[in-house]
C-alpha positions as MATLAB code, in Angstrom:
seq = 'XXXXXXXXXXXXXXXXXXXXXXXXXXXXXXXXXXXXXXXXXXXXXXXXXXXXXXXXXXXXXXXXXXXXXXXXXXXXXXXXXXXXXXXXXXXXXXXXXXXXXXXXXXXXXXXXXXXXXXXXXXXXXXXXXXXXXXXXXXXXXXXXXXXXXXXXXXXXXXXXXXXXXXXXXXXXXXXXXXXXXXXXXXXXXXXXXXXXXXXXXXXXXXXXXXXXXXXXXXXXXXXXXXXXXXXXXXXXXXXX';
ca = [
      -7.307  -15.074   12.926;
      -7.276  -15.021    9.040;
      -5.343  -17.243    6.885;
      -2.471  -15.000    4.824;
      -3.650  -13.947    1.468;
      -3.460  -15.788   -1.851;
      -4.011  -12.197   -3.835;
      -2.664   -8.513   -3.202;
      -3.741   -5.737   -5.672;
      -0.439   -3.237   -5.631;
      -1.487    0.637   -6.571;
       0.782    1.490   -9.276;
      -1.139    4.007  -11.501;
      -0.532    6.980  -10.070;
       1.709    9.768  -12.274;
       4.239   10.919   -9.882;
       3.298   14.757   -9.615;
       5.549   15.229   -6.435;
       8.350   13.164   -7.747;
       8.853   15.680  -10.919;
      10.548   15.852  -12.718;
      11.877   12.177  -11.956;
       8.455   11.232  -13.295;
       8.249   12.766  -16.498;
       9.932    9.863  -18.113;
       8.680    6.786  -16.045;
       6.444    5.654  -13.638;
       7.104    6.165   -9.752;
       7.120    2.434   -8.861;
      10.219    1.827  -11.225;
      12.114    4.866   -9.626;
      15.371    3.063   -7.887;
      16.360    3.026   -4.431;
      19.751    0.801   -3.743;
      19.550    0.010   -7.075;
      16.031   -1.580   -7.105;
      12.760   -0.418   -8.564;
      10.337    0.815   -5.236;
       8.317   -1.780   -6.342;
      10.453   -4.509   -6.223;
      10.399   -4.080   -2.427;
       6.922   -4.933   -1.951;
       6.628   -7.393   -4.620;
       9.856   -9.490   -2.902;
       8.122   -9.341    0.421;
       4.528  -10.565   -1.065;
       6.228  -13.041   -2.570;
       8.718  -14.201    0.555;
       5.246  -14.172    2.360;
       3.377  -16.933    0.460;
       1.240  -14.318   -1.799;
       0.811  -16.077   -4.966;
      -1.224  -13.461   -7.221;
      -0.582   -9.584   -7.469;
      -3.450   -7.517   -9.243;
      -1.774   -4.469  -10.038;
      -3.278   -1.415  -11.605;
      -1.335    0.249  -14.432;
      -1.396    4.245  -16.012;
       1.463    6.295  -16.234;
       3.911    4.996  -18.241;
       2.188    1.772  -18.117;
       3.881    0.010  -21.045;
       7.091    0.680  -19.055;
       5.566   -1.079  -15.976;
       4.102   -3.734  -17.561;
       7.445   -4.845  -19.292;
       9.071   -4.574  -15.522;
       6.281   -6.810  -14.515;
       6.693   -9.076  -17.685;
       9.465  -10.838  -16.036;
       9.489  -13.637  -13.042;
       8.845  -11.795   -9.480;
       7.509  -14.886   -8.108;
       3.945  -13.938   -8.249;
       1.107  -14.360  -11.071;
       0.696  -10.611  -11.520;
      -2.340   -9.756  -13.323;
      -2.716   -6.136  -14.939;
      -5.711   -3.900  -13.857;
      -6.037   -1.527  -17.147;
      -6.505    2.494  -16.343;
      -4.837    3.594  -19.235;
      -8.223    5.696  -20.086;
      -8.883    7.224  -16.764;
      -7.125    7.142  -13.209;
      -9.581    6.195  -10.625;
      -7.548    6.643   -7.544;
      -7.216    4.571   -4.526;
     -11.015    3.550   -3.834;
     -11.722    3.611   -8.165;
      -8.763    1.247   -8.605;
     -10.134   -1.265   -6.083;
     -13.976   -0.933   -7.714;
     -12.540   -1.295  -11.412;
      -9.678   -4.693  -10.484;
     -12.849   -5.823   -8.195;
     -13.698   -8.669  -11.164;
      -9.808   -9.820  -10.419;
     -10.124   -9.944   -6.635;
     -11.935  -12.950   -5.844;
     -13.531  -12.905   -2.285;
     -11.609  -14.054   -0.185;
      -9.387  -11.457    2.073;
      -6.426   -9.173    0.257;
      -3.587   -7.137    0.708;
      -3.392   -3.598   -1.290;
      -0.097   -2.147   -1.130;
       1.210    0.939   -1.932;
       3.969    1.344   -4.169;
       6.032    4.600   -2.615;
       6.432    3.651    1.069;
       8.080    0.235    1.960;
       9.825   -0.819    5.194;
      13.476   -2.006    5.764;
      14.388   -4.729    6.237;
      11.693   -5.461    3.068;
      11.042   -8.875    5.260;
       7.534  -10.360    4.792;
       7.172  -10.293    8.725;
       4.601   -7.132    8.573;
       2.716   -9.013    6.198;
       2.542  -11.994    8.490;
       2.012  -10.238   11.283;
      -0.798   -8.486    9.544;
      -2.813  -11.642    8.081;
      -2.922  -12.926   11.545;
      -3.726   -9.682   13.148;
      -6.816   -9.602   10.876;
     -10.257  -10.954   12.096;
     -12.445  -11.212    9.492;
     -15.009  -11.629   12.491;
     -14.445   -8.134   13.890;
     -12.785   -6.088   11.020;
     -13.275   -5.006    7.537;
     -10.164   -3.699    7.057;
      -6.991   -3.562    8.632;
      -4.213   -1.124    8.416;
      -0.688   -1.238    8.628;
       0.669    1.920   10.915;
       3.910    3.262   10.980;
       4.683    5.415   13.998;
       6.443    8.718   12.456;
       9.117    8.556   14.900;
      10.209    5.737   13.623;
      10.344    7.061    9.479;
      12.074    8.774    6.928;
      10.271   11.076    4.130;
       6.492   11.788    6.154;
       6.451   14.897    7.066;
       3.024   15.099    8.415;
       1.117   15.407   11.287;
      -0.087   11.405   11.507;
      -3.386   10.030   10.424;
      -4.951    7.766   13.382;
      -5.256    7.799   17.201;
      -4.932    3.440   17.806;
      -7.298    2.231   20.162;
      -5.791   -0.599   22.997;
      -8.280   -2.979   21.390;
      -6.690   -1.782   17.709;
      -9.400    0.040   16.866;
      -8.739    3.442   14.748;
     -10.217    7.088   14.914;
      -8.943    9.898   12.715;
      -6.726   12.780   14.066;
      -8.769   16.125   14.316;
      -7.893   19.729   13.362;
      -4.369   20.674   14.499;
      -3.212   17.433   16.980;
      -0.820   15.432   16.061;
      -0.704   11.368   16.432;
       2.156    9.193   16.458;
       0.411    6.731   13.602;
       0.694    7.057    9.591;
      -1.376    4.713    7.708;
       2.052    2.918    6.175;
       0.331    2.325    3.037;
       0.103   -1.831    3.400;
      -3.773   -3.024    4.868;
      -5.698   -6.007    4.531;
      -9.447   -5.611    3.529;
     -12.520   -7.539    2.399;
     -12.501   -7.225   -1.534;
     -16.552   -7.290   -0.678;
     -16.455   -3.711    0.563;
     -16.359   -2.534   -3.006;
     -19.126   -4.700   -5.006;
     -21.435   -1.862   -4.987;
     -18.863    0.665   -5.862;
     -18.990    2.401   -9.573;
     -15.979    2.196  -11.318;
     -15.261    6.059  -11.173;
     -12.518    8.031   -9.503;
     -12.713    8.035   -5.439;
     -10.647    7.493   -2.594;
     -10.538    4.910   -0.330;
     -11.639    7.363    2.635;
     -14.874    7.104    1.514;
     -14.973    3.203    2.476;
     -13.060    3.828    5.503;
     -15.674    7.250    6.280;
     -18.073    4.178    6.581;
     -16.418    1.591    8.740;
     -14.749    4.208   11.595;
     -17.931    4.605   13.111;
     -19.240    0.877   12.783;
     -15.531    0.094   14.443;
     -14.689   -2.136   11.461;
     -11.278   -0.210   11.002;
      -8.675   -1.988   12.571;
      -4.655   -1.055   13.060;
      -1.788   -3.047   13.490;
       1.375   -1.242   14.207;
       4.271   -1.975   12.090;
       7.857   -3.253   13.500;
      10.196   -1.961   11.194;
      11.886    1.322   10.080;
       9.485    2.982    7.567;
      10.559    4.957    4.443;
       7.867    7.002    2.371;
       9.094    8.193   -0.569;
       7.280   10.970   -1.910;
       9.226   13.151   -3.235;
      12.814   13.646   -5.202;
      14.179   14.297   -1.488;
      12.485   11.242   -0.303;
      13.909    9.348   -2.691;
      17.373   10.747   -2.153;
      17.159   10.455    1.823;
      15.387    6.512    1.083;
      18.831    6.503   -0.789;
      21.147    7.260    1.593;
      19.414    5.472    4.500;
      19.474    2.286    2.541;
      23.232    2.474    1.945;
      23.994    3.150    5.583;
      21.204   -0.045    6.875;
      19.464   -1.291    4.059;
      19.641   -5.132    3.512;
];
C-alpha cells in the first residue's frame, strides 16, 4: 500500500483542437462546466485529498492559465513552462521531471473528471498502488458508466488488476479515465522531446507493471463542444 501523494503534475498544455472553436480564445482547462473551470474539478479534489503541490504544465493560452492558477486553490502549484514547444503526455512528464521529486505522483488530466468531484478515487487509488508490484497505476472508467467517450475502450483488467490493451476491432468495458499514479523515476532517462506516454506504458504491459483500479463514480470526458454541452446538462440534472 502507498502513502497518498504530496505532488500531482495536472496536463494542461494541450490547444483544444476538438473543442474549436471554444478554444480559439482560451485554454481547454478554463472552459466552464456548472459554472466552474474543468480544471477546478480536479484541482478541488487534489486538494480535498491531502495533495499539497500541483506541477502543472502550461501552452495554449498559458498567460490565461497561469493567472487562473495565480489565485488560492489550496495547493502550491508550480508552472511547468512549454510555451516553446508542446511535448505531449510522455514530453510533459520528461521536461516537469526536475519538479517531481521521487517519491510517487498523481498526473491528471484536465478534460475528463468524475461527479461527484469527491477525492474518494484519489484515495482509493493511492492505496490501490503498490509501489512493490506496479509502476503505474491507472484510473478506469467503465464506458457504461460515462458521458462524452465514444470509443471502443482501452484495457481488458486482469482479476489481479493487471492491464492488457484491447486488439483490432473488440471492444472492452475500461477507458483509461485520465487520473493514474506512477513512479516519477520512469522518466529520468527520457529526452525532453514530444512523446506519448504509451511509449512508457509499451514498456511496462509486458513486465506486468501496469496496474488498473476501476473508478466508482459517474465519468464525464469532455472532448468536444458536445461534450461540454452534454457535461453541462448532466451536471445541472446531478452534479454536486
Amino acid at each position: 500500500m502507498s502513502k497518498m501523494p504530496h505532488t500531482a503534475m495536472l496536463l494542461a498544455a494541450g490547444i483544444g483542437t476538438r473543442m474549436r472553436p471554444l478554444t480559439d480564445t482560451t485554454a481547454k482547462p478554463l472552459l466552464p462546466v456548472a459554472n466552474r473551470p474543468l480544471i477546478s474539478y480536479l484541482l478541488s479534489a487534489l486538494a480535498s485529498a491531502g495533495v499539497r503541490r500541483a506541477v502543472v504544465n502550461v501552452h495554449w493560452f498559458a498567460d490565461k492559465l497561469e493567472r487562473y492558477l495565480s489565485v488560492d486553490h489550496g495547493l502550491d502549484i508550480v508552472l511547468s513552462d512549454e510555451r516553446d514547444e508542446l511535448l505531449e503526455t510522455g514530453g510533459a512528464l520528461a521536461a516537469a521531471r526536475p519538479l517531481l521529486g521521487d517519491d510517487p505522483i498523481f498526473v491528471v488530466n484536465t478534460d475528463a473528471f468524475w461527479a461527484p468531484a469527491d477525492p474518494l478515487p484519489l484515495i482509493g487509488l493511492s492505496r490501490a498502488f503498490d509501489p512493490q508490484r506496479m509502476d503505474e497505476c491507472l484510473l478506469l472508467a467503465d464506458t457504461g458508466r460515462s458521458l462524452g467517450y465514444r470509443g471502443a475502450g482501452d484495457f481488458h483488467l486482469g482479476d489481479d488488476g493487471q492491464l492488457s490493451r484491447r486488439t483490432g476491432s473488440e471492444c472492452t468495458p475500461w477507458a483509461y479515465a485520465g487520473t493514474r499514479i506512477l513512479k516519477p523515476q520512469l522518466y529520468d532517462d527520457s529526452r525532453k522531446e514530444p512523446f506519448s506516454a504509451n511509449r512508457i506504458w509499451d514498456r511496462l504491459l509486458p513486465a506486468k507493471r501496469l496496474s488498473g483500479m476501476p473508478l466508482d463514480r459517474f465519468w464525464l470526458h469532455v472532448g468536444d463542444p458536445q461534450a461540454l454541452r452534454n457535461a453541462e446538462m448532466w451536471m445541472q440534472c446531478h452534479g454536486r
